[in-house]
Structure formats: C-alpha cells, structure tokens
PyMOL Python script that loads the backbone (N, CA, C, O; Angstrom):
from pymol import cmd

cmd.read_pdbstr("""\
ATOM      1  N   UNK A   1      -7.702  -9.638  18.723  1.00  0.00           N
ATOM      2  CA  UNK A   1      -8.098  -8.275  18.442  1.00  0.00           C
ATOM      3  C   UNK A   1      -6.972  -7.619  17.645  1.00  0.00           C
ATOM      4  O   UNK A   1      -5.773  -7.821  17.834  1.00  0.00           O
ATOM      5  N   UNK A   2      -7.429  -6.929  16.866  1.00  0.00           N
ATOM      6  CA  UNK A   2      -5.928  -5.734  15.734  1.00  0.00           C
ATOM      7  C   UNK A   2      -6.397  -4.598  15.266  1.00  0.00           C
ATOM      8  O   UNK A   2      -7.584  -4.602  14.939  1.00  0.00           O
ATOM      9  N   UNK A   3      -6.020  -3.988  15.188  1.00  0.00           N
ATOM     10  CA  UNK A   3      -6.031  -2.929  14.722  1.00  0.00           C
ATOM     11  C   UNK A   3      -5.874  -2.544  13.352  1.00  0.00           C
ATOM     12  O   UNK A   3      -4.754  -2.303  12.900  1.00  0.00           O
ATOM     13  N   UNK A   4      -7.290  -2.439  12.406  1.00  0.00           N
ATOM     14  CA  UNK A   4      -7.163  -2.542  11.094  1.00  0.00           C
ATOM     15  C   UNK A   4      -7.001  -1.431  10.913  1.00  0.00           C
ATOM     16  O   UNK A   4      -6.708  -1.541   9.722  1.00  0.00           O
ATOM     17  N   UNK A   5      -6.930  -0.220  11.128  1.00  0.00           N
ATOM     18  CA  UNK A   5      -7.135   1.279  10.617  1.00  0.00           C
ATOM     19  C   UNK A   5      -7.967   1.319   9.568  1.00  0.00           C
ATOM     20  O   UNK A   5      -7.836   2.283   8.814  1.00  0.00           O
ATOM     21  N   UNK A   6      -8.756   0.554   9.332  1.00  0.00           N
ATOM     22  CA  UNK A   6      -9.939   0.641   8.040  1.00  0.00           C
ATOM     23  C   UNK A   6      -8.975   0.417   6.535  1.00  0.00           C
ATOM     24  O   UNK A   6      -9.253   0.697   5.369  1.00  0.00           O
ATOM     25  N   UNK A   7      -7.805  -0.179   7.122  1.00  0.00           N
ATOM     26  CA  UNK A   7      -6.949  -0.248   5.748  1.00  0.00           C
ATOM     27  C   UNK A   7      -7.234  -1.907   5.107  1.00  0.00           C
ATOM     28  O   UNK A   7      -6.394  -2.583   4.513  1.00  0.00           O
ATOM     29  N   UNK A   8      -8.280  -2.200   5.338  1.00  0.00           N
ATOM     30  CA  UNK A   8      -8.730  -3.311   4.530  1.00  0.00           C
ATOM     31  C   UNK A   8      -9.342  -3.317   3.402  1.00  0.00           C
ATOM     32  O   UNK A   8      -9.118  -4.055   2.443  1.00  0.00           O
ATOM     33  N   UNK A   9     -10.791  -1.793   3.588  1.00  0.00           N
ATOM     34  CA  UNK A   9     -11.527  -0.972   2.820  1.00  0.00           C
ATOM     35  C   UNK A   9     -10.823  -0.953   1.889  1.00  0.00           C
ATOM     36  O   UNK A   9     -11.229  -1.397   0.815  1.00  0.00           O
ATOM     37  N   UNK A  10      -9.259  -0.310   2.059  1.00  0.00           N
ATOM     38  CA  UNK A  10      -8.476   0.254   1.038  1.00  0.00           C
ATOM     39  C   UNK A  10      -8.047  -0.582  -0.079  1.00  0.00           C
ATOM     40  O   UNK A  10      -8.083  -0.251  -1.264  1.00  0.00           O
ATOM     41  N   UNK A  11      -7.580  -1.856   0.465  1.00  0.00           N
ATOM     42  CA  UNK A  11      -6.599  -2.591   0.080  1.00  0.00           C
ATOM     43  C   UNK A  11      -7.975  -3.093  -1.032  1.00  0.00           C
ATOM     44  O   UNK A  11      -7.782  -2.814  -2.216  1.00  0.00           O
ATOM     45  N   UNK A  12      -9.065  -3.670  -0.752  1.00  0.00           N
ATOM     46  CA  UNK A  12      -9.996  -3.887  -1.495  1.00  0.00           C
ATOM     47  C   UNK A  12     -10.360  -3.305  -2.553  1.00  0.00           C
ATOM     48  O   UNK A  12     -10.878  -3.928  -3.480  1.00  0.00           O
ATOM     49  N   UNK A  13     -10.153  -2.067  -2.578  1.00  0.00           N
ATOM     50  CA  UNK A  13     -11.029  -0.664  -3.264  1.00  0.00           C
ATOM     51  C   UNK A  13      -9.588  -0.637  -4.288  1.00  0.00           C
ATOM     52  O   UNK A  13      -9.629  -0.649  -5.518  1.00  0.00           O
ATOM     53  N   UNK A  14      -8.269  -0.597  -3.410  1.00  0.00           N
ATOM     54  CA  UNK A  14      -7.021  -0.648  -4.494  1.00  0.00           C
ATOM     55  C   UNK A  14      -7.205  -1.898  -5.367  1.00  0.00           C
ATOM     56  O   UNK A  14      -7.153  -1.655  -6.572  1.00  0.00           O
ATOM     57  N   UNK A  15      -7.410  -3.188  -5.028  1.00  0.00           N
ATOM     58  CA  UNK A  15      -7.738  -4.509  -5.808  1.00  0.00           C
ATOM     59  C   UNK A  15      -8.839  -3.850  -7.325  1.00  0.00           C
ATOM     60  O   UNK A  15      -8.435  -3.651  -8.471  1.00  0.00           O
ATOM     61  N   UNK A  16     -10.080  -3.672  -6.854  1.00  0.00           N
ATOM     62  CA  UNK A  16     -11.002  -2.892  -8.092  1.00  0.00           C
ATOM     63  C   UNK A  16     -10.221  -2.376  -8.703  1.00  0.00           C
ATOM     64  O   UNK A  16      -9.699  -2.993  -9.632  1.00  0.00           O
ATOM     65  N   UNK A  17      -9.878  -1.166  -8.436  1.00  0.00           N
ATOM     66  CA  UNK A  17      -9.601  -0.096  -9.412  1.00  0.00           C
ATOM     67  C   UNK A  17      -7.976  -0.175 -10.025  1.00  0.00           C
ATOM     68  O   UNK A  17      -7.519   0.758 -10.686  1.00  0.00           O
ATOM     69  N   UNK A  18      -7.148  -1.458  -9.701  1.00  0.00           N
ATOM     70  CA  UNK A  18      -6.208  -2.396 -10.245  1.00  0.00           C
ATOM     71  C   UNK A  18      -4.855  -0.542 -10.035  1.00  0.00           C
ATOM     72  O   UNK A  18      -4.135  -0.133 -10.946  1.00  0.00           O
ATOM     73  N   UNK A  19      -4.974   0.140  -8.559  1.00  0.00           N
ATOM     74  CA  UNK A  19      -3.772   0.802  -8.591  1.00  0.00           C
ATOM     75  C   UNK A  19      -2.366   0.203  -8.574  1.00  0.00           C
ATOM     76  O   UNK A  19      -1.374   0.631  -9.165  1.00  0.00           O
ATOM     77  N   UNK A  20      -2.481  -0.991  -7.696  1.00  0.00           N
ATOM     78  CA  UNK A  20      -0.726  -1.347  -7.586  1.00  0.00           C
ATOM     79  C   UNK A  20      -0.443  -1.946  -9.333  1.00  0.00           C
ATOM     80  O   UNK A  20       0.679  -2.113  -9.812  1.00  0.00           O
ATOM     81  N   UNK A  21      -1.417  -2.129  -9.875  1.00  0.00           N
ATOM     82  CA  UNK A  21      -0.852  -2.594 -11.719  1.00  0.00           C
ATOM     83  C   UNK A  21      -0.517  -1.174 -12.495  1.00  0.00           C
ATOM     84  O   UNK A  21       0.229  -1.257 -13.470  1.00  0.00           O
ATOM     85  N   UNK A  22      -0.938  -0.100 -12.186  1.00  0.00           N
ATOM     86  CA  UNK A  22      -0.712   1.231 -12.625  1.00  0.00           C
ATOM     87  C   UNK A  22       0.350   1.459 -11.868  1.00  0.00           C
ATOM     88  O   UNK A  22       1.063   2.290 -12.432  1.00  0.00           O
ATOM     89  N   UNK A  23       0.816   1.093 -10.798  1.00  0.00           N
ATOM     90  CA  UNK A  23       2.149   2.058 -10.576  1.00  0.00           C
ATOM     91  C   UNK A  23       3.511   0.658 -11.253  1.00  0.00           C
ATOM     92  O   UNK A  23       4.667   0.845 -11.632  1.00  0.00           O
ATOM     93  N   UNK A  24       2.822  -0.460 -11.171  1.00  0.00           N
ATOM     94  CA  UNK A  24       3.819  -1.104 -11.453  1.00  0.00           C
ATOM     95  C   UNK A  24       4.350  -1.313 -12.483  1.00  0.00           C
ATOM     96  O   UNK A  24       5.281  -2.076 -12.743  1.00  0.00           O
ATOM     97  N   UNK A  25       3.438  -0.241 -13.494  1.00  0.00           N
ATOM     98  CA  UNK A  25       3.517  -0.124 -15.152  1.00  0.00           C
ATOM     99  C   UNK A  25       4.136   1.169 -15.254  1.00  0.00           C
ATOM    100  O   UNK A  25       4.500   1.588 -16.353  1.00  0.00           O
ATOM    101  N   UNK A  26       4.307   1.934 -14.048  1.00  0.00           N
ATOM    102  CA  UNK A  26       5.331   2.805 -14.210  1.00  0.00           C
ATOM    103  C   UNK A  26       6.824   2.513 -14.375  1.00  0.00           C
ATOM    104  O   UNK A  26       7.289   1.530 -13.797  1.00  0.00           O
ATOM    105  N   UNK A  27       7.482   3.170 -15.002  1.00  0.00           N
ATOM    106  CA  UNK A  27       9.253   2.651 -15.623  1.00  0.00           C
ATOM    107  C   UNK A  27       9.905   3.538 -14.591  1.00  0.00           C
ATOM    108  O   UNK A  27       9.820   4.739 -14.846  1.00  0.00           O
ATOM    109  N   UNK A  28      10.577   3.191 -13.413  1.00  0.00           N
ATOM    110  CA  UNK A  28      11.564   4.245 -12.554  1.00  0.00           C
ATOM    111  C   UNK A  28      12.763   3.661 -13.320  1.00  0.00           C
ATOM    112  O   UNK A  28      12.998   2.521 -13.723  1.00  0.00           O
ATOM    113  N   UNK A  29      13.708   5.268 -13.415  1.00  0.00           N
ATOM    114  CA  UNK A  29      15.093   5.107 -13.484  1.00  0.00           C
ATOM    115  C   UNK A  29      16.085   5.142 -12.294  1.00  0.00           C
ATOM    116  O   UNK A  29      16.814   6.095 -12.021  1.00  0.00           O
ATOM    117  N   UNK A  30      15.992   3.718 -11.484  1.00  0.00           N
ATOM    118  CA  UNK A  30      16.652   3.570 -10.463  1.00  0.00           C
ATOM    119  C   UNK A  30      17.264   2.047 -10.265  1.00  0.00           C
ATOM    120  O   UNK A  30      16.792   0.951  -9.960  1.00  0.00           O
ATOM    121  N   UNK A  31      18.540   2.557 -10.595  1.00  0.00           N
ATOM    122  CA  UNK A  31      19.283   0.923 -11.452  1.00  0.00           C
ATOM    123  C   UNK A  31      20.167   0.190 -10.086  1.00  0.00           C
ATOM    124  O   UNK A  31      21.191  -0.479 -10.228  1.00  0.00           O
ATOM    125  N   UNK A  32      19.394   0.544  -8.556  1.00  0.00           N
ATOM    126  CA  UNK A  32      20.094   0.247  -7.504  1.00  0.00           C
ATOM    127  C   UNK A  32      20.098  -1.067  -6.995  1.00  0.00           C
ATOM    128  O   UNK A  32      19.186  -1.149  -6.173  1.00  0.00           O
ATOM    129  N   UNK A  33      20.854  -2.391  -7.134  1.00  0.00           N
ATOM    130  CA  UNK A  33      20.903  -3.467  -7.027  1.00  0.00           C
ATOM    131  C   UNK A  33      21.523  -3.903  -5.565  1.00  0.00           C
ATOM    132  O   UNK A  33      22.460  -4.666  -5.329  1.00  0.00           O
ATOM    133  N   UNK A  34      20.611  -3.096  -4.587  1.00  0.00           N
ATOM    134  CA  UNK A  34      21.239  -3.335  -3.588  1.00  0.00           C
ATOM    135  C   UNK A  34      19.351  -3.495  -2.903  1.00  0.00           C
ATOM    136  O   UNK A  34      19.230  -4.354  -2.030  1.00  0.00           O
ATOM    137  N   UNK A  35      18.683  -3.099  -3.103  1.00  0.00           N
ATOM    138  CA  UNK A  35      17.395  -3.284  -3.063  1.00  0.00           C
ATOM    139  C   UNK A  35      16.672  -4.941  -2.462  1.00  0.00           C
ATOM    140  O   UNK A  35      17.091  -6.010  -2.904  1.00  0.00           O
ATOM    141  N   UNK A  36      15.825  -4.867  -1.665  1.00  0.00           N
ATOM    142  CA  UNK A  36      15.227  -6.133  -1.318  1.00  0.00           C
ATOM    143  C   UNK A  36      13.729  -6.328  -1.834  1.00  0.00           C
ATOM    144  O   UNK A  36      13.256  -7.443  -2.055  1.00  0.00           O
ATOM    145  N   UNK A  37      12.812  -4.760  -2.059  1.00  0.00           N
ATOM    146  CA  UNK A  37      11.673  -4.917  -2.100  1.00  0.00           C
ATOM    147  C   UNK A  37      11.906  -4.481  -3.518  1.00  0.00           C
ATOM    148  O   UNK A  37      12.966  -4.083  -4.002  1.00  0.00           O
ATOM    149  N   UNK A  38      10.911  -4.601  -4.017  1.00  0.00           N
ATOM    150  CA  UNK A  38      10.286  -3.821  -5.881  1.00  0.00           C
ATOM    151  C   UNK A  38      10.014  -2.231  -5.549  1.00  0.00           C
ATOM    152  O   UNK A  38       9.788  -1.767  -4.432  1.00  0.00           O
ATOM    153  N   UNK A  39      10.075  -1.672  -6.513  1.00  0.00           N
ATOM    154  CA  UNK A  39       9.563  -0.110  -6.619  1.00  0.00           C
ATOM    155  C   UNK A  39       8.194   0.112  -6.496  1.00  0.00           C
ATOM    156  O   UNK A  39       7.741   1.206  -6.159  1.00  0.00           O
ATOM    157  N   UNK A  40       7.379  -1.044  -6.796  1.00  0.00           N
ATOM    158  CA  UNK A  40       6.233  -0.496  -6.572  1.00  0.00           C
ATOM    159  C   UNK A  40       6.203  -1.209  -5.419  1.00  0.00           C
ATOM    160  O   UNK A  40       5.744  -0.312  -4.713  1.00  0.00           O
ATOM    161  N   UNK A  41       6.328  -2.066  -4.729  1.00  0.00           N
ATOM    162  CA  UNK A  41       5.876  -2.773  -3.090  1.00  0.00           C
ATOM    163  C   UNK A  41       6.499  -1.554  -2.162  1.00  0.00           C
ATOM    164  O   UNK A  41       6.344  -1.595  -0.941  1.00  0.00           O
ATOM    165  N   UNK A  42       7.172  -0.525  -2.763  1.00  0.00           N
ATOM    166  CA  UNK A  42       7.657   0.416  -2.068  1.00  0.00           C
ATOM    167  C   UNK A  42       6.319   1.457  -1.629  1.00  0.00           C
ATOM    168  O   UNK A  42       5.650   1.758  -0.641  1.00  0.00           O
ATOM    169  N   UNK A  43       6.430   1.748  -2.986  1.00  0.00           N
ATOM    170  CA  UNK A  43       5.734   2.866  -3.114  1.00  0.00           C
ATOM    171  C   UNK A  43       3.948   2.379  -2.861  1.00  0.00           C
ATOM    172  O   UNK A  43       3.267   3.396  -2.737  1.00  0.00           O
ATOM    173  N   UNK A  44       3.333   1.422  -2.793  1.00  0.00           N
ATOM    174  CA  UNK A  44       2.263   0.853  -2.411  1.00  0.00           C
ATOM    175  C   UNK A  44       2.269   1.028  -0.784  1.00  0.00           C
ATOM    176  O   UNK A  44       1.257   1.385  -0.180  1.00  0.00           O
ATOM    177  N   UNK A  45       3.549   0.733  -0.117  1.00  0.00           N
ATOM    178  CA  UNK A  45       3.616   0.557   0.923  1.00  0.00           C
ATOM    179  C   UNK A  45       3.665   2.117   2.079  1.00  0.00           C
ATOM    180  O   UNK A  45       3.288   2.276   3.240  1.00  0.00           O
ATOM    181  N   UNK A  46       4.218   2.908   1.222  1.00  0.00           N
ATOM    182  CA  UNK A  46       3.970   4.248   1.628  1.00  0.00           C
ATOM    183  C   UNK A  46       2.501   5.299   1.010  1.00  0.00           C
ATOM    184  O   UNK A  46       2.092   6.426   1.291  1.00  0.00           O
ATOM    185  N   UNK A  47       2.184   4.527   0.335  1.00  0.00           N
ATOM    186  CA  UNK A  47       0.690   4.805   0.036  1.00  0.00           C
ATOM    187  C   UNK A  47      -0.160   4.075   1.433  1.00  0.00           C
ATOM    188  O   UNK A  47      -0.939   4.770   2.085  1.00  0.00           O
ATOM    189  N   UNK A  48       0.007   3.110   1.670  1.00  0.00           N
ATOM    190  CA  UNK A  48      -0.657   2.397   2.835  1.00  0.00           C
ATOM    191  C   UNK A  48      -0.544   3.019   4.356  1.00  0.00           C
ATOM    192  O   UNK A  48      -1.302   3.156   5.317  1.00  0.00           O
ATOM    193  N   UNK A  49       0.616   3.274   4.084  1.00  0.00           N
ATOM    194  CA  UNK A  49       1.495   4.392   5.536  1.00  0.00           C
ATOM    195  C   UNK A  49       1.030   5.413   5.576  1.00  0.00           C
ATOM    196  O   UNK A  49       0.919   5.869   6.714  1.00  0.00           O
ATOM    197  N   UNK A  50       0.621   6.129   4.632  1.00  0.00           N
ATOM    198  CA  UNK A  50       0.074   7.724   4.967  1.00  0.00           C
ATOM    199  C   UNK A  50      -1.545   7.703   4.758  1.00  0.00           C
ATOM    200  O   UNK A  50      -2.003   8.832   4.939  1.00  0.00           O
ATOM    201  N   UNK A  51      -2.846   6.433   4.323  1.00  0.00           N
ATOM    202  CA  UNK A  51      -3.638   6.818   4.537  1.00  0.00           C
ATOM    203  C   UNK A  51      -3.699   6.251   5.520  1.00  0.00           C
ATOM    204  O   UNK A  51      -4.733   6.600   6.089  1.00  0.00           O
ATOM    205  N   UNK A  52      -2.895   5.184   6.366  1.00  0.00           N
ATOM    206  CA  UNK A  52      -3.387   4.556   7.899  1.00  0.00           C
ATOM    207  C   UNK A  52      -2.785   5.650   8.925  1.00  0.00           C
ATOM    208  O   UNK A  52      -3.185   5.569  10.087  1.00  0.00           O
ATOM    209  N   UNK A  53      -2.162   6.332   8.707  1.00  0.00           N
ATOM    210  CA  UNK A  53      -1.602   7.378   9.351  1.00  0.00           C
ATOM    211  C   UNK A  53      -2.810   8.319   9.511  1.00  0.00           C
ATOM    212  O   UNK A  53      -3.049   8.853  10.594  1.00  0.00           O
ATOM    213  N   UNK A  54      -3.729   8.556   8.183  1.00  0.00           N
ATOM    214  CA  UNK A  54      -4.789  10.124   8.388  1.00  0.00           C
ATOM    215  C   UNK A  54      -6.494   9.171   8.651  1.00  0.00           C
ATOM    216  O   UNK A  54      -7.503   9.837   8.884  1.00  0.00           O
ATOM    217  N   UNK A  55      -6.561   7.741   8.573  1.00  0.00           N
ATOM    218  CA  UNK A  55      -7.574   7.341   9.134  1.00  0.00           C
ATOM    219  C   UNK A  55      -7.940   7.256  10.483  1.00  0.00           C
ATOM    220  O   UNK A  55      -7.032   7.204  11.313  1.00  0.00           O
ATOM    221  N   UNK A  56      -9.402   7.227  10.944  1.00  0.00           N
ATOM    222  CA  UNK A  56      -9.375   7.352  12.250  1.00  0.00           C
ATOM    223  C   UNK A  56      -9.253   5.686  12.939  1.00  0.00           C
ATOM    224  O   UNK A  56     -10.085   4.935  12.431  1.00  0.00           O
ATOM    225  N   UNK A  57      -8.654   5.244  13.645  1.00  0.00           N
ATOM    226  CA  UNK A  57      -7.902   4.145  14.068  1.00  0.00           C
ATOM    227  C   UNK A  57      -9.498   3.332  14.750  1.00  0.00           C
ATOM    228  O   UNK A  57     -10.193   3.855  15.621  1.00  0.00           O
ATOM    229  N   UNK A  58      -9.800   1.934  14.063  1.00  0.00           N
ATOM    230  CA  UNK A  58     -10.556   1.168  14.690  1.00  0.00           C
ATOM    231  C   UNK A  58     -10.248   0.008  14.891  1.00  0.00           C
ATOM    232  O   UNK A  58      -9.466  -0.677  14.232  1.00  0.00           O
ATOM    233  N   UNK A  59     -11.049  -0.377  16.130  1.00  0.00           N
ATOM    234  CA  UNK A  59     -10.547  -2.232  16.489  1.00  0.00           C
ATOM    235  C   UNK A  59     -11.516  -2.683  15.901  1.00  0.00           C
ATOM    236  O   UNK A  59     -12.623  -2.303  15.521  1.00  0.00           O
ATOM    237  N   UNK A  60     -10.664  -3.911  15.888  1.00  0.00           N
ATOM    238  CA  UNK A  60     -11.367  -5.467  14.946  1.00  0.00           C
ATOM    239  C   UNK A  60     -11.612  -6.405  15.909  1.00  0.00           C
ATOM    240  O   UNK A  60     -10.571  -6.580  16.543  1.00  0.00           O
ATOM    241  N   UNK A  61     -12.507  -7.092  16.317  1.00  0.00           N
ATOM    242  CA  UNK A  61     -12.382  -8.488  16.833  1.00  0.00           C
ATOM    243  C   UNK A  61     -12.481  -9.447  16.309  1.00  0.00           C
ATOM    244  O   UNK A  61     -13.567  -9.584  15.746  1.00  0.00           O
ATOM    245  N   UNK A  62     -11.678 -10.393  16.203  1.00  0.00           N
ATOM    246  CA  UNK A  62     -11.639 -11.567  15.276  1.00  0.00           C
ATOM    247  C   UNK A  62     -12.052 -12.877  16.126  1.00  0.00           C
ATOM    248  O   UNK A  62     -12.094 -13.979  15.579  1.00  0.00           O
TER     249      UNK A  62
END
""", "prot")
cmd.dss("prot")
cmd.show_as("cartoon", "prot")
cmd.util.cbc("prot")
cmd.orient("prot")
C-alpha cells in the first residue's frame, strides 16, 4: 500500500505537456559547484512538493 497523493496524474500530465524540458531550457545564473542535483531536478522537485502538499491525500493498493 503507498500513498500516491494523486502525484502520478501529475507526473503524467507533466510528461505531455514536456514541463521539466521547459524549465530545463531555462539558463540560471548559479555557478555553485558544490551542488549534487541539476537546477531543474530541483525545481521539478519543489513543484512536486507543493502540489502533493495542496492535493487531497489517497491510498493505492498495489
């Protein structure tokens, strides 16, 4: 059993409409080489965090 928060919908619906290739075609000026993740696996990832945060929370049974 897990707890998808309906963030599967998302991740799907982000795949279509190709958002993580639009932010990753964004240019940040942040030259910090101390970093583990990418700028956009960042920022995808706090996109993921705040709509599983305002969805209403459902179980999965697998």
């Amino acid at each position: 059993m897990t707890s998808g928060s309906g963030l599967l919908l998302v991740k799907e619906f982000n795949e279509k409409v190709g958002l993580h290739d639009l932010i990753r075609s964004v240019q940040l000026k942040d030259h910090a080489n101390h970093t583990e993740h990418t700028n956009d696996a960042v920022i995808m990832q706090k996109i993921y965090q705040n709509i599983g945060a305002t969805t209403p929370k459902i179980m999965i049974i697998v």
